[in-house]
N, C-alpha and C positions, 0 to 999 in steps of 0.2 A: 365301234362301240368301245372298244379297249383306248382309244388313242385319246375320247371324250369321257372316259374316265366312269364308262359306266357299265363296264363289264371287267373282272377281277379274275380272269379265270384260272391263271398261278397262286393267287392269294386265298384262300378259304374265308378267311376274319375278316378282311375286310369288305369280298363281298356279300358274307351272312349283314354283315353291316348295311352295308348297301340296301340288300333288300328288307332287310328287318326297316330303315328309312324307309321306303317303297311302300309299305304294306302299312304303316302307321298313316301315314300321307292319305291314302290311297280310304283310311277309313275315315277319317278327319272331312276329306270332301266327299264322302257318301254321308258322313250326318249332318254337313251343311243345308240350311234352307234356301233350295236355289232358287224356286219358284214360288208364285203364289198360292193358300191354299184354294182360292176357288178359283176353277182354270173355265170354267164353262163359258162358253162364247156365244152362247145364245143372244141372239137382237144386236150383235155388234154391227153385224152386215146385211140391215135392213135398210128398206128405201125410207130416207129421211121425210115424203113425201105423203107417209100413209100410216 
């Protein structure tokens, strides 16, 4: 993790940095719309035949 630059563990500043990015990110894609809102599957996987 240190060598990919994603752990700071000598540096304080710059990994509050680090995770302070992480956790901005992190809320960014929990208020994304990622699905649709009606997920219900009802009749999708019915015989075409009846």
């Amino acid at each position: 993790m240190i060598d990919k630059k994603w752990l700071h563990p000598y540096n304080v500043s710059e990994q509050f940095q680090l995770d302070l990015t992480s956790a901005q990110m992190s809320v960014q894609i929990a208020g994304m719309k990622l699905f649709p809102e009606e997920t219900a599957r009802l009749g999708l996987f019915t015989d075409p035949e009846h």
